[in-house]
C-alpha positions as a printed NumPy array, in Angstrom:
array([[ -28.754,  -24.147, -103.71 ],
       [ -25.94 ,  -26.742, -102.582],
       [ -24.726,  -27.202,  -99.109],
       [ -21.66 ,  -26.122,  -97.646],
       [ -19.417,  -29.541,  -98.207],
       [ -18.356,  -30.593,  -94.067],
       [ -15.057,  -32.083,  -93.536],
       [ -15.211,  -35.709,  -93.422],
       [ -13.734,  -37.415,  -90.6  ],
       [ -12.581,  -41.041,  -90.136],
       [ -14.798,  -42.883,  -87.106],
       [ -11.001,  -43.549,  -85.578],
       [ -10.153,  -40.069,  -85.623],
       [ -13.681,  -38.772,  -84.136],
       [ -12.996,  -41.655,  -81.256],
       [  -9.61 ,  -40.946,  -80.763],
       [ -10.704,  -37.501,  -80.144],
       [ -13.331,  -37.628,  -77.787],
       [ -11.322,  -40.32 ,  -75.894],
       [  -8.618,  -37.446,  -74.991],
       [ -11.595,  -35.314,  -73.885],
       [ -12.623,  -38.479,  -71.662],
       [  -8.788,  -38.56 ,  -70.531],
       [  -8.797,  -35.618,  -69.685],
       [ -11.749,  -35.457,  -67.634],
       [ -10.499,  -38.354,  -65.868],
       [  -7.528,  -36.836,  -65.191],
       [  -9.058,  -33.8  ,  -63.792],
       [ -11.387,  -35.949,  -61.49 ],
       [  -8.697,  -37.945,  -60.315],
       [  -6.633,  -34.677,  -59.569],
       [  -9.474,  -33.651,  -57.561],
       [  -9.733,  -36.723,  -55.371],
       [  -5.889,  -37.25 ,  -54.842],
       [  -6.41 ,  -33.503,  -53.167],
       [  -9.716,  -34.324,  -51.176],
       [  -7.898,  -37.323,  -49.871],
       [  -4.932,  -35.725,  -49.004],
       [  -6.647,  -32.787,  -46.897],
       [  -8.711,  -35.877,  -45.085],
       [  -5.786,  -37.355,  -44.022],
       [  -3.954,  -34.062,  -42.465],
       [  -7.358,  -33.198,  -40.865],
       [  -7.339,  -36.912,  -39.421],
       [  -3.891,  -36.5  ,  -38.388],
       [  -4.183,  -33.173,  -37.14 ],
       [  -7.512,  -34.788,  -34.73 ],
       [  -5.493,  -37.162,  -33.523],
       [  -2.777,  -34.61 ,  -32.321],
       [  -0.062,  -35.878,  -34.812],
       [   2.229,  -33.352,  -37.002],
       [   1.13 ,  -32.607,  -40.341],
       [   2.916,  -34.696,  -43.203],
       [   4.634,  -32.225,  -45.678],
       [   5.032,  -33.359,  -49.405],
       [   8.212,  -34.358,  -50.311],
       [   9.841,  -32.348,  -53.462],
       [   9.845,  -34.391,  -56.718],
       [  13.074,  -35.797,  -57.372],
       [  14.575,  -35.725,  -53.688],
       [  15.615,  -39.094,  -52.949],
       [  14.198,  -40.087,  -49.513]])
């Protein structure tokens, strides 16, 4: 009985691939924490009786 042969992969191409999946998480949990911050600061503002900042839209300059 032989073994099914498994694809061979280079150690740069294994790395490079499980440092997008590490990107990616990062990316996600910075996401996150951009959006926890940002609800802090209205509910800070909003305590301390000051308007609510709205987002700018991308691209407007000002």
């Amino acid at each position: 009985m032989s073994k099914k042969a498994r694809p061979v992969f280079s150690v740069a191409r294994r790395c490079s691939a499980a440092m997008r999946r590490i990107a990616a998480f990062v990316d996600q949990r910075v996401e996150a924490e951009k959006a926890l911050m940002a609800s802090d600061f209205q509910r800070l503002r909003e305590v301390r009786g000051l308007p609510p900042v709205t987002p700018k839209a991308k691209g407007s300059s000002q």
